[in-house]
CHARMM-style PDB file with segment names, atoms N, HN, CA, C and O in Angstrom:
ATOM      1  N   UNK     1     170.440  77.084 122.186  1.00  0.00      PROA
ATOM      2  CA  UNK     1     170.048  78.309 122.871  1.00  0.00      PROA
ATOM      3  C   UNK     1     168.545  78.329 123.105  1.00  0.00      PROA
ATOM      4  O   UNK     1     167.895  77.574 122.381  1.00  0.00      PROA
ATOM      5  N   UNK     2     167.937  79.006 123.921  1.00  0.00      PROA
ATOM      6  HN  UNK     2     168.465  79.619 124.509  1.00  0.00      PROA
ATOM      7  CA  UNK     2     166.998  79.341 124.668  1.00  0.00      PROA
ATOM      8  C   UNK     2     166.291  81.013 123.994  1.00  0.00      PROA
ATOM      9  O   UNK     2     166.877  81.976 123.499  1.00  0.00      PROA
ATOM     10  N   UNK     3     165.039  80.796 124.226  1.00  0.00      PROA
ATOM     11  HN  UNK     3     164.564  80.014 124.629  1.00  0.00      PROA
ATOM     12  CA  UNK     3     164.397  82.292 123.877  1.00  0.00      PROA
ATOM     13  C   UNK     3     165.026  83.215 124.679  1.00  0.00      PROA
ATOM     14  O   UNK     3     165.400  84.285 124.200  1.00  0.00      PROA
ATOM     15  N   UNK     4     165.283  82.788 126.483  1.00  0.00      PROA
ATOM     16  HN  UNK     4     164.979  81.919 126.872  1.00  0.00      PROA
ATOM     17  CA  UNK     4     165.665  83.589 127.332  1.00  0.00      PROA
ATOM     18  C   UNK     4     166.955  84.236 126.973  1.00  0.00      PROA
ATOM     19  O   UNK     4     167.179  85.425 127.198  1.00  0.00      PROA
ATOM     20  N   UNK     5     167.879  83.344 126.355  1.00  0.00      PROA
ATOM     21  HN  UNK     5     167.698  82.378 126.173  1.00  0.00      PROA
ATOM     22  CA  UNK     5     169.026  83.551 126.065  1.00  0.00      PROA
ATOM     23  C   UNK     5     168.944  85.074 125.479  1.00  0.00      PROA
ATOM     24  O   UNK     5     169.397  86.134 125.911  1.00  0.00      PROA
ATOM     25  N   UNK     6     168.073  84.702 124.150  1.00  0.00      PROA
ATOM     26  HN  UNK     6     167.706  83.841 123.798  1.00  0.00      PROA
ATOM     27  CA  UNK     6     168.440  85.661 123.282  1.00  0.00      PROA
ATOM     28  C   UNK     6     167.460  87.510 123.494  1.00  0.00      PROA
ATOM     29  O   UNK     6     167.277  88.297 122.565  1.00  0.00      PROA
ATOM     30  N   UNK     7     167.011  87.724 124.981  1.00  0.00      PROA
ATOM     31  HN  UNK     7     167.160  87.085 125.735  1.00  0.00      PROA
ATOM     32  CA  UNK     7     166.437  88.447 126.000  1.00  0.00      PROA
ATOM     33  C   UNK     7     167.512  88.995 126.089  1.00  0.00      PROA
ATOM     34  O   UNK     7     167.426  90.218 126.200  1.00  0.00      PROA
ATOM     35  N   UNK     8     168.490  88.592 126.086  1.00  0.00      PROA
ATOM     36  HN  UNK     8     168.561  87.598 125.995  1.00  0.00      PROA
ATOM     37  CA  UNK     8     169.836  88.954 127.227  1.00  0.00      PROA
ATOM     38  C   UNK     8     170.792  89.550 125.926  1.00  0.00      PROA
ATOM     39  O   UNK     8     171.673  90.304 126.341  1.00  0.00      PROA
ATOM     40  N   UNK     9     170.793  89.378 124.557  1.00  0.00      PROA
ATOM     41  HN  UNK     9     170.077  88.766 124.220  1.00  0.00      PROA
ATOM     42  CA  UNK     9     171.619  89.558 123.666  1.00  0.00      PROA
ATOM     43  C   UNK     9     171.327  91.207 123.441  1.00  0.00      PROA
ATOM     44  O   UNK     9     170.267  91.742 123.120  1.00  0.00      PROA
ATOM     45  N   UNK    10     172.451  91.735 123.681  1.00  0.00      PROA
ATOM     46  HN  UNK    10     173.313  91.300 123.941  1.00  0.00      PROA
ATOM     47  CA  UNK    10     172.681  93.840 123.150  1.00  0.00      PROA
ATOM     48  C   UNK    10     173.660  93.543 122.475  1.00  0.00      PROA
ATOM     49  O   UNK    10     174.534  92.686 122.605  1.00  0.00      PROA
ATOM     50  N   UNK    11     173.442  94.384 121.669  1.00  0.00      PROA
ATOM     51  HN  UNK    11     172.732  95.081 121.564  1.00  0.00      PROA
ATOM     52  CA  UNK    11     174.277  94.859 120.154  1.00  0.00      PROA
ATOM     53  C   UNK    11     174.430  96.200 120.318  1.00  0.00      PROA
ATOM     54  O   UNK    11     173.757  96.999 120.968  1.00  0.00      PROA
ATOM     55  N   UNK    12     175.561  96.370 119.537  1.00  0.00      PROA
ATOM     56  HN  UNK    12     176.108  95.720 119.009  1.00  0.00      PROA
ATOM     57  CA  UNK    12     176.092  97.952 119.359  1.00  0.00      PROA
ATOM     58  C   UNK    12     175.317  98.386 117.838  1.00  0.00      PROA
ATOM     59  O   UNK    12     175.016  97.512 117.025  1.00  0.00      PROA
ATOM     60  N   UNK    13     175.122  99.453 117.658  1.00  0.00      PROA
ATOM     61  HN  UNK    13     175.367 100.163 118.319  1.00  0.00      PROA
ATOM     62  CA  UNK    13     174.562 100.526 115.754  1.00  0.00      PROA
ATOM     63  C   UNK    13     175.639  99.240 114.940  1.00  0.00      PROA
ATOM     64  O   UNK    13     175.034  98.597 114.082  1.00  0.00      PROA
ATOM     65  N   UNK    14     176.956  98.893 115.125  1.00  0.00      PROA
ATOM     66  HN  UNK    14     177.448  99.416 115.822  1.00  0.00      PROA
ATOM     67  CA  UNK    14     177.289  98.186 114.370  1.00  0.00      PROA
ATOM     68  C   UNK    14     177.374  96.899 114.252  1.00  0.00      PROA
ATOM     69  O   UNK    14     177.813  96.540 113.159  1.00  0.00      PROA
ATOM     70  N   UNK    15     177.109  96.070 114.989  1.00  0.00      PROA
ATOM     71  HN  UNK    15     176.753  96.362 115.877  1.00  0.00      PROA
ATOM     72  CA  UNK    15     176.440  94.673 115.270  1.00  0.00      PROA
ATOM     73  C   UNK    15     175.281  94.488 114.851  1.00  0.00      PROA
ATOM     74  O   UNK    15     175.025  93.503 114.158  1.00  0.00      PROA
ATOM     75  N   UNK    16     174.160  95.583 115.254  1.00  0.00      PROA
ATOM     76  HN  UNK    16     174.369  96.383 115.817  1.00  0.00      PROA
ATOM     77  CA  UNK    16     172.956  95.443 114.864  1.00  0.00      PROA
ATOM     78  C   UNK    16     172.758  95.540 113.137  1.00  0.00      PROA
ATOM     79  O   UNK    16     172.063  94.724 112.532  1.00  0.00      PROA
ATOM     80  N   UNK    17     173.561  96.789 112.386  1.00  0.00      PROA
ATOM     81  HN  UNK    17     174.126  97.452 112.877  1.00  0.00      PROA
ATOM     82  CA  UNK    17     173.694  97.157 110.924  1.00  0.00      PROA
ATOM     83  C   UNK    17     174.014  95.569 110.667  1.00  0.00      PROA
ATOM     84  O   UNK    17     172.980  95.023 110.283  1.00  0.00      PROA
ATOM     85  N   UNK    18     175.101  94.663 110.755  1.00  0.00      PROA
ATOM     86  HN  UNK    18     175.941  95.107 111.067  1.00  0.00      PROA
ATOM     87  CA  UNK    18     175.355  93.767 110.325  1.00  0.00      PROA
ATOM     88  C   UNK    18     174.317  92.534 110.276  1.00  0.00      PROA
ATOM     89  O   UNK    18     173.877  91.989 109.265  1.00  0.00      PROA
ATOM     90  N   UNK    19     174.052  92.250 111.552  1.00  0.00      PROA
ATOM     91  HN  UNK    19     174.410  92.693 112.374  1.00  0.00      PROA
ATOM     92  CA  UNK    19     172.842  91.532 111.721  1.00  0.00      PROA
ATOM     93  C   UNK    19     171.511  92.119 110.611  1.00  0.00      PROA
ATOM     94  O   UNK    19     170.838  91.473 109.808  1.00  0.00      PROA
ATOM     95  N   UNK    20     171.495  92.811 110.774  1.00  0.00      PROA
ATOM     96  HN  UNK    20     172.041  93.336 111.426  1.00  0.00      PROA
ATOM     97  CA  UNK    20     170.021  93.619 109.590  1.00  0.00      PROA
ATOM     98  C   UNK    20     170.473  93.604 108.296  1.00  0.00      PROA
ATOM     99  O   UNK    20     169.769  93.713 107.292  1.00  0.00      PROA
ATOM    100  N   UNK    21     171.662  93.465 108.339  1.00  0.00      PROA
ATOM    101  HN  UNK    21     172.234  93.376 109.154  1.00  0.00      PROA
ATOM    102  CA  UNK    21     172.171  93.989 106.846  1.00  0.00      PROA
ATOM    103  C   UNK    21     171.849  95.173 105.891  1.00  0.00      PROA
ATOM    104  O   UNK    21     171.404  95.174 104.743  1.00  0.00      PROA
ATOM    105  N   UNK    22     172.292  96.390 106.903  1.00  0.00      PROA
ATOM    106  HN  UNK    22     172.654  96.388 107.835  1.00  0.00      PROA
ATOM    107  CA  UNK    22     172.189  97.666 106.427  1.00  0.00      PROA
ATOM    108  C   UNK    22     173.490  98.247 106.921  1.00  0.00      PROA
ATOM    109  O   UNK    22     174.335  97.744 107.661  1.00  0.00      PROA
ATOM    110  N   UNK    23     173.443  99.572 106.261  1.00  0.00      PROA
ATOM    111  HN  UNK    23     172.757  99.980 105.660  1.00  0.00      PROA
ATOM    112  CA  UNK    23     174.492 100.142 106.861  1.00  0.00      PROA
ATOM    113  C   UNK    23     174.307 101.278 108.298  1.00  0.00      PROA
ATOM    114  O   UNK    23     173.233 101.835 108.524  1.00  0.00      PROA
ATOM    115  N   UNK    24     175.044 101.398 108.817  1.00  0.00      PROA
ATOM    116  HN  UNK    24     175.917 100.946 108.634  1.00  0.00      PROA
ATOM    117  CA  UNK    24     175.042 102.342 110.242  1.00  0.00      PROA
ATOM    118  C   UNK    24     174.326 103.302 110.051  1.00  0.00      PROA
ATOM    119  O   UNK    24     173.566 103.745 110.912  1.00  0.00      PROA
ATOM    120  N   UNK    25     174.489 103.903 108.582  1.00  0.00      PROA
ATOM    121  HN  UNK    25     175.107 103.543 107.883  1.00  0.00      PROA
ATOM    122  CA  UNK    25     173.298 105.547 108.427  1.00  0.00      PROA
ATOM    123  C   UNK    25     172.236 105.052 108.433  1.00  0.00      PROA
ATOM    124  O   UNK    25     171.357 105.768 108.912  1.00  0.00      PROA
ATOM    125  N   UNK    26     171.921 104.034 108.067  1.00  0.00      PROA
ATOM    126  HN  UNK    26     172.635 103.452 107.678  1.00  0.00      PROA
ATOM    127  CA  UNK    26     170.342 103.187 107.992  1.00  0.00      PROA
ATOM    128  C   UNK    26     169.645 103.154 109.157  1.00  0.00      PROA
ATOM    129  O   UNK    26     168.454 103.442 109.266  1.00  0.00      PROA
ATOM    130  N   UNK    27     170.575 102.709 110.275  1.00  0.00      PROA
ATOM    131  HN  UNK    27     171.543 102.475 110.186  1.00  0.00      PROA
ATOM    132  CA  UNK    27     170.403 102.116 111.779  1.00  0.00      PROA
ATOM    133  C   UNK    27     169.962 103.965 112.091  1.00  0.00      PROA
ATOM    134  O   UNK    27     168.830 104.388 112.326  1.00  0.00      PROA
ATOM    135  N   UNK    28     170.907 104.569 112.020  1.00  0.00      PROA
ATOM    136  HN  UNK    28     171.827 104.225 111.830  1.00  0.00      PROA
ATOM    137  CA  UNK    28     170.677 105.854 112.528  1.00  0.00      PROA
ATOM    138  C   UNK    28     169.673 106.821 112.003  1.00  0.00      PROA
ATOM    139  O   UNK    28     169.181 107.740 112.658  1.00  0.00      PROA
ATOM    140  N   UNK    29     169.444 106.562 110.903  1.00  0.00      PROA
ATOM    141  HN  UNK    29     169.844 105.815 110.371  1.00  0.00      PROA
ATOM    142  CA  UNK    29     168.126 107.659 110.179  1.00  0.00      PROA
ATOM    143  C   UNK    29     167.060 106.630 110.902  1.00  0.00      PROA
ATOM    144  O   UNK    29     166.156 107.429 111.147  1.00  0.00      PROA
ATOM    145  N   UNK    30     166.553 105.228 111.447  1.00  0.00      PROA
ATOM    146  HN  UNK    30     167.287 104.579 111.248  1.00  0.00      PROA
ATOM    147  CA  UNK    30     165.238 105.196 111.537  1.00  0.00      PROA
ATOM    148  C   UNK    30     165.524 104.930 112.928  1.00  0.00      PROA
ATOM    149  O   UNK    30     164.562 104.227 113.235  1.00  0.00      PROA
ATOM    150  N   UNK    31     166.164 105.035 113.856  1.00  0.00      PROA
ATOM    151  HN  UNK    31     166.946 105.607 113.607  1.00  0.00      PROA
ATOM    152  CA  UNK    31     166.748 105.834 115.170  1.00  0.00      PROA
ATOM    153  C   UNK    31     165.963 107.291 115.360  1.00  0.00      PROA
ATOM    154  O   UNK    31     165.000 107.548 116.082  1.00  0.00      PROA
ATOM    155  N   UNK    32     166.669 108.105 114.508  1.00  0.00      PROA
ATOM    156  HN  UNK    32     167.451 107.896 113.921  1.00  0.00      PROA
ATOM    157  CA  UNK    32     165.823 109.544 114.388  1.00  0.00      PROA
ATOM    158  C   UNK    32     164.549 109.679 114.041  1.00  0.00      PROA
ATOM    159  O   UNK    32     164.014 110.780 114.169  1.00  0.00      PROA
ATOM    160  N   UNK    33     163.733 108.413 113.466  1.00  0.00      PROA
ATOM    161  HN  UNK    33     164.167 107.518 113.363  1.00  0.00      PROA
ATOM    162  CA  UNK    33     162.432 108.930 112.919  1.00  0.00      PROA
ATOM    163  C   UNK    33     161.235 107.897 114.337  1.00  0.00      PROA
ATOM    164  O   UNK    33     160.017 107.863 114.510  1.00  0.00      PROA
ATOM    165  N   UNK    34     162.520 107.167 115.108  1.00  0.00      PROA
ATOM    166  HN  UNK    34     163.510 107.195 114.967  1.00  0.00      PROA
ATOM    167  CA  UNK    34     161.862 106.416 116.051  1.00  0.00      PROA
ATOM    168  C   UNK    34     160.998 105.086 115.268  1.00  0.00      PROA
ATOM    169  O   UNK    34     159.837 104.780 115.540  1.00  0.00      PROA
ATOM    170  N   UNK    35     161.910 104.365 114.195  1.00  0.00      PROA
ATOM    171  HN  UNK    35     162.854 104.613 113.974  1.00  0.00      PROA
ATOM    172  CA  UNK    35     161.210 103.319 113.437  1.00  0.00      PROA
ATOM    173  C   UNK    35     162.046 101.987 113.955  1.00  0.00      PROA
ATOM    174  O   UNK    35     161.941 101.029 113.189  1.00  0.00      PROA
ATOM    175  N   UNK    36     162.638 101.832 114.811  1.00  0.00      PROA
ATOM    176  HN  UNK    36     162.723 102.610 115.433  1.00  0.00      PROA
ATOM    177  CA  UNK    36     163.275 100.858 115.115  1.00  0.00      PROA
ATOM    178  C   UNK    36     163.756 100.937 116.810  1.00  0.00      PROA
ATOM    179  O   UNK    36     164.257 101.811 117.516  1.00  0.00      PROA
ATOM    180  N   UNK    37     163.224  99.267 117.055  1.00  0.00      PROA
ATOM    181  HN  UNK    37     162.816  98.557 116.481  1.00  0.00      PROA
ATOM    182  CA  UNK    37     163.605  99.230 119.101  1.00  0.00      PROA
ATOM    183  C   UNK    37     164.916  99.513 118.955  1.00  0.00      PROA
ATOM    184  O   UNK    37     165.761  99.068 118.178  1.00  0.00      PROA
ATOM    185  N   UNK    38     164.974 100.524 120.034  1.00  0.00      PROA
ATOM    186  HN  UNK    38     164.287 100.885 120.665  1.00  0.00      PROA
ATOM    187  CA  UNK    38     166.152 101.194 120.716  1.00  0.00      PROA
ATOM    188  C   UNK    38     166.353 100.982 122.138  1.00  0.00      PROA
ATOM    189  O   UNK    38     165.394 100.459 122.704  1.00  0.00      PROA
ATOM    190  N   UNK    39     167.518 101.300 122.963  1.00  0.00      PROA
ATOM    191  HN  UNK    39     168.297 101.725 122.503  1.00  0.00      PROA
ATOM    192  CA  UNK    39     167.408 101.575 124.173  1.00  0.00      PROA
ATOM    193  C   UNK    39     168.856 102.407 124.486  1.00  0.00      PROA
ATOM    194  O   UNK    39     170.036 102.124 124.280  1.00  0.00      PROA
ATOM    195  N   UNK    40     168.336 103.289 124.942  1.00  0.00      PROA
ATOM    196  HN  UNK    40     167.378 103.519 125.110  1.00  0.00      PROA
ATOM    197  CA  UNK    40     170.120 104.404 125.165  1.00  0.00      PROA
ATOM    198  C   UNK    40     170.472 104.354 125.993  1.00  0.00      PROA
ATOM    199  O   UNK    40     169.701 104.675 126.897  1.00  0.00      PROA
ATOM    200  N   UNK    41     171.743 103.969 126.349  1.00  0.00      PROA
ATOM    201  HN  UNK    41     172.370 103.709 125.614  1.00  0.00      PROA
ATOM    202  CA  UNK    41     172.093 103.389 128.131  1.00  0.00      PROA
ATOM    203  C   UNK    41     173.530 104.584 127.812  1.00  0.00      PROA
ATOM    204  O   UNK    41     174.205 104.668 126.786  1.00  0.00      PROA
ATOM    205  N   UNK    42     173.612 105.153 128.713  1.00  0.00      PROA
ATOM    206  HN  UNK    42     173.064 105.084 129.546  1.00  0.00      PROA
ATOM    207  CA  UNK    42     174.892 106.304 128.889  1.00  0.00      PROA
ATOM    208  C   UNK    42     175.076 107.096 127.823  1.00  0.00      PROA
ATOM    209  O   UNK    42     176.038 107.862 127.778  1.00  0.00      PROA
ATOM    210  N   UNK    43     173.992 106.988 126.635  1.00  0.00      PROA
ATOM    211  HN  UNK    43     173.210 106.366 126.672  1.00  0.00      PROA
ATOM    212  CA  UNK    43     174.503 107.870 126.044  1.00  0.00      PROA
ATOM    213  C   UNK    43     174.850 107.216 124.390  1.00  0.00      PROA
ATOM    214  O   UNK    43     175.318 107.756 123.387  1.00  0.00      PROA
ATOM    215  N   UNK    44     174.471 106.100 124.612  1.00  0.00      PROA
ATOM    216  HN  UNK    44     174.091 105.662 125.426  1.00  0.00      PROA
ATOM    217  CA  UNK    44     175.221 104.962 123.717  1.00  0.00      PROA
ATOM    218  C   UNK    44     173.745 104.135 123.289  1.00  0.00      PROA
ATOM    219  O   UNK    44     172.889 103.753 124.086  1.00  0.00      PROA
ATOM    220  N   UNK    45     173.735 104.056 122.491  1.00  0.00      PROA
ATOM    221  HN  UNK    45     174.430 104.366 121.844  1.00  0.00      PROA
ATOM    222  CA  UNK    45     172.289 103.048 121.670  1.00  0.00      PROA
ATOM    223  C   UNK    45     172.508 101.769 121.428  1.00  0.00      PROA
ATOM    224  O   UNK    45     173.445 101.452 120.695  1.00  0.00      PROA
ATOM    225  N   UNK    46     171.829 100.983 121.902  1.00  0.00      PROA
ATOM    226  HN  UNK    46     171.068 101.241 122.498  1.00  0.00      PROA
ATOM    227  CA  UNK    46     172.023  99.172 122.169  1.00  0.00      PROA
ATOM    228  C   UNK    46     170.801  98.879 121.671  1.00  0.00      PROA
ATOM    229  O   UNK    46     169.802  99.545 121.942  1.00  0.00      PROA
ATOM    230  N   UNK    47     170.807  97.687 120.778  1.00  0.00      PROA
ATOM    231  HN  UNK    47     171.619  97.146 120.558  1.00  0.00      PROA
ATOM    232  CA  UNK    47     169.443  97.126 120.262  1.00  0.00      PROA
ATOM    233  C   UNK    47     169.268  95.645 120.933  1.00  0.00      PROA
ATOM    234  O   UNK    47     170.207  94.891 121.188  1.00  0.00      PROA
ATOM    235  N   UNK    48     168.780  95.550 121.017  1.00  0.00      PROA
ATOM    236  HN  UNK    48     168.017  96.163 120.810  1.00  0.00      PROA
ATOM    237  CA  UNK    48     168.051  93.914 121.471  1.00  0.00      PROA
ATOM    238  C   UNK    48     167.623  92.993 120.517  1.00  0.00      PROA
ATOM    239  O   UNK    48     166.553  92.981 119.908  1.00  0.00      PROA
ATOM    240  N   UNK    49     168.807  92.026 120.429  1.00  0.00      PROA
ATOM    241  HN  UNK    49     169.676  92.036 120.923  1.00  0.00      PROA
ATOM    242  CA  UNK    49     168.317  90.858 119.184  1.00  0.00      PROA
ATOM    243  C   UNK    49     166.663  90.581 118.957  1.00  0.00      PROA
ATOM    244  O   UNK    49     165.971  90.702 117.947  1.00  0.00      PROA
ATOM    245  N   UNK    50     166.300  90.121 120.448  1.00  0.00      PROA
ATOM    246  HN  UNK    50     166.862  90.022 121.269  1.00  0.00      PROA
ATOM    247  CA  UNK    50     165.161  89.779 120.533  1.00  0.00      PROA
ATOM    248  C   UNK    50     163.607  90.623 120.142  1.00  0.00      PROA
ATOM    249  O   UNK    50     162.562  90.108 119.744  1.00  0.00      PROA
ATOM    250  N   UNK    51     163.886  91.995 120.403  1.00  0.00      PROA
ATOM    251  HN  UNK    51     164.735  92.414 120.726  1.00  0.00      PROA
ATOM    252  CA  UNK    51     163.440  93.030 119.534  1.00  0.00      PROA
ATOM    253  C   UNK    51     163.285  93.238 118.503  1.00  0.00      PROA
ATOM    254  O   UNK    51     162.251  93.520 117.898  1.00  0.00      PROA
ATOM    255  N   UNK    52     164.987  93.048 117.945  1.00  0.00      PROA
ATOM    256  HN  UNK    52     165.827  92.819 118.437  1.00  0.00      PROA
ATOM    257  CA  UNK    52     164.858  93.320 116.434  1.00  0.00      PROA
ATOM    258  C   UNK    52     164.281  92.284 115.589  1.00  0.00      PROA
ATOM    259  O   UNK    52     163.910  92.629 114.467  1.00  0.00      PROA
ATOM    260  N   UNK    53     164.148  91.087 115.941  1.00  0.00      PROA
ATOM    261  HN  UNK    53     164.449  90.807 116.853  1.00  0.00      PROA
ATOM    262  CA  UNK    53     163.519  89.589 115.856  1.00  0.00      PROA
ATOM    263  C   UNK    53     161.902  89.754 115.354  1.00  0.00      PROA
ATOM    264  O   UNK    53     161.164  89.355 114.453  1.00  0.00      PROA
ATOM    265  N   UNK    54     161.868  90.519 116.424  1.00  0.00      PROA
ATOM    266  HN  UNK    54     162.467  90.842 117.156  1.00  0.00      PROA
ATOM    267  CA  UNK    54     159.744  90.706 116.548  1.00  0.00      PROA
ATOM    268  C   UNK    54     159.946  92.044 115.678  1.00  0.00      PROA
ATOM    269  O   UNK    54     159.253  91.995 114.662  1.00  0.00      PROA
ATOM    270  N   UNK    55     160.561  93.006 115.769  1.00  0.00      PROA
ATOM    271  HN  UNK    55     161.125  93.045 116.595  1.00  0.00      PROA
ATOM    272  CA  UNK    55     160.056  94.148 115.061  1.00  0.00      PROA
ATOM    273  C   UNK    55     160.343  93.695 112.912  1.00  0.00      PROA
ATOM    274  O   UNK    55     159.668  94.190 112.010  1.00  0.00      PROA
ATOM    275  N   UNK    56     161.241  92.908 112.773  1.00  0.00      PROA
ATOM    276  HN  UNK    56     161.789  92.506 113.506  1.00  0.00      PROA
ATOM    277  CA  UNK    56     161.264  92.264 111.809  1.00  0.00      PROA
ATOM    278  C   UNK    56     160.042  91.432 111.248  1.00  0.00      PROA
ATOM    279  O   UNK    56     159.668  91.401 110.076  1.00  0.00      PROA
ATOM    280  N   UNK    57     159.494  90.760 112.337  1.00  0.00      PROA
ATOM    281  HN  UNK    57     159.798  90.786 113.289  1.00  0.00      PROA
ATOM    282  CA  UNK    57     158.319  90.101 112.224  1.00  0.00      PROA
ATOM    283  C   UNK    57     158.884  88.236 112.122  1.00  0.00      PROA
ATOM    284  O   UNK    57     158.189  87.233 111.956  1.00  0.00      PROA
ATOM    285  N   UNK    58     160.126  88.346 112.268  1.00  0.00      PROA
ATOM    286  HN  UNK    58     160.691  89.160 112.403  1.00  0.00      PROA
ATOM    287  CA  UNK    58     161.152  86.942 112.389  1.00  0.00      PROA
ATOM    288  C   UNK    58     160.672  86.222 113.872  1.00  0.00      PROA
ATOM    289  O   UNK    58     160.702  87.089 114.745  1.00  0.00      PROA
ATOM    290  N   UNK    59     160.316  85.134 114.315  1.00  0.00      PROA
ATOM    291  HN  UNK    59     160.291  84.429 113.606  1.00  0.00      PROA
ATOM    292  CA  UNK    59     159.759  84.047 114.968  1.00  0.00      PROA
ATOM    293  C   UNK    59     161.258  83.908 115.618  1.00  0.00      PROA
ATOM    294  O   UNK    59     162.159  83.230 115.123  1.00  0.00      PROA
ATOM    295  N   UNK    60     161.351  84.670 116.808  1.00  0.00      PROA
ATOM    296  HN  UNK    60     160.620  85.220 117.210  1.00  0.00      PROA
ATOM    297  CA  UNK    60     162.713  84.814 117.876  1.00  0.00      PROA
ATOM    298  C   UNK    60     163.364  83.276 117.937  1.00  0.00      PROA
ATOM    299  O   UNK    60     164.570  83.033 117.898  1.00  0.00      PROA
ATOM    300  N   UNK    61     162.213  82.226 118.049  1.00  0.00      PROA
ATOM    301  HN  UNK    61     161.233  82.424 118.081  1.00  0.00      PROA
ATOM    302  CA  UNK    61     162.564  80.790 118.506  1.00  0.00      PROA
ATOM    303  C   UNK    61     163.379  80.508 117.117  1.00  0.00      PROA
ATOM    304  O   UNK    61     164.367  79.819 117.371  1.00  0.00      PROA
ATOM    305  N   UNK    62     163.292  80.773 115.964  1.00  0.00      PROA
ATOM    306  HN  UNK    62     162.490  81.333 115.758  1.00  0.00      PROA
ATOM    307  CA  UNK    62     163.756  80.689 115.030  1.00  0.00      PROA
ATOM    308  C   UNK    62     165.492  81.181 114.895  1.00  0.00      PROA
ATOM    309  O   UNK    62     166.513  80.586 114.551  1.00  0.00      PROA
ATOM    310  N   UNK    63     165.322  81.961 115.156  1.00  0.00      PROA
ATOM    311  HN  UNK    63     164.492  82.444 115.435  1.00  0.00      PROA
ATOM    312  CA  UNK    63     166.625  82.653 115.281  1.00  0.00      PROA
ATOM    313  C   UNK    63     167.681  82.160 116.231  1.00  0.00      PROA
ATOM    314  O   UNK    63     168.874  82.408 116.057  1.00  0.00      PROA
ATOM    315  N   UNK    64     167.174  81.389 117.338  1.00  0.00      PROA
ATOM    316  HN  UNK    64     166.205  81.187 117.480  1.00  0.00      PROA
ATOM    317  CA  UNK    64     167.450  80.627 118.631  1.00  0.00      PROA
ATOM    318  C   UNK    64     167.911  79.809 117.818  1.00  0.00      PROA
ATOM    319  O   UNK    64     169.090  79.544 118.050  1.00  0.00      PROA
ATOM    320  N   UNK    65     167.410  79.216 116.826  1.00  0.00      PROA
ATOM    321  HN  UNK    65     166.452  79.432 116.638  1.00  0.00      PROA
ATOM    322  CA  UNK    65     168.102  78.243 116.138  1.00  0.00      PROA
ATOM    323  C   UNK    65     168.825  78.030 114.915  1.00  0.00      PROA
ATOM    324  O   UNK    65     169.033  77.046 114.206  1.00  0.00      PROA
ATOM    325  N   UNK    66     169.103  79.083 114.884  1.00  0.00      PROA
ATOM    326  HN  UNK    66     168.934  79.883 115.460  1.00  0.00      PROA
ATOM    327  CA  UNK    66     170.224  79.310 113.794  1.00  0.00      PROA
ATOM    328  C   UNK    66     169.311  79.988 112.206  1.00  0.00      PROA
ATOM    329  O   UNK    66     169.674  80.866 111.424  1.00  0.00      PROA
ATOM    330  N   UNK    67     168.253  79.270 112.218  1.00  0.00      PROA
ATOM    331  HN  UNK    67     167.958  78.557 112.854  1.00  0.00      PROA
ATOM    332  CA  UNK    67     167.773  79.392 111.132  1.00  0.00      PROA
ATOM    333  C   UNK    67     167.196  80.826 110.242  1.00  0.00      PROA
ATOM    334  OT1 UNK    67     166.730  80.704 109.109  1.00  0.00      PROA
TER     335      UNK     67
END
């Protein structure tokens, strides 16, 4: 995979909880305090791997590779 690739990767509150390894109230309390990339499309909250990558402080190319 490609950096671009992972540009293109949306997650649902519960894809993303898993990936982070928290639970959904987690995802959603720092949602409400605006501590974590969001984007609300219809109504519905989608995170961006590649976001959550950098806001982690995790090296995206890294993640591209499994590691």
């Amino acid at each position: 995979m490609n950096d671009k690739h992972n540009l293109d990767i949306w997650m649902t509150v519960e894809q993303a909880a898993a990936y982070l390894k928290c639970s959904k109230s987690c995802i959603y309390h720092r949602v409400s305090r605006n501590d974590i990339p969001v984007s609300k499309s219809i109504g519905r909250l989608r995170f961006n791997r590649y976001a959550l990558d950098r806001w982690m402080g995790v090296e995206p190319t890294d993640t591209a590779r499994g590691i």
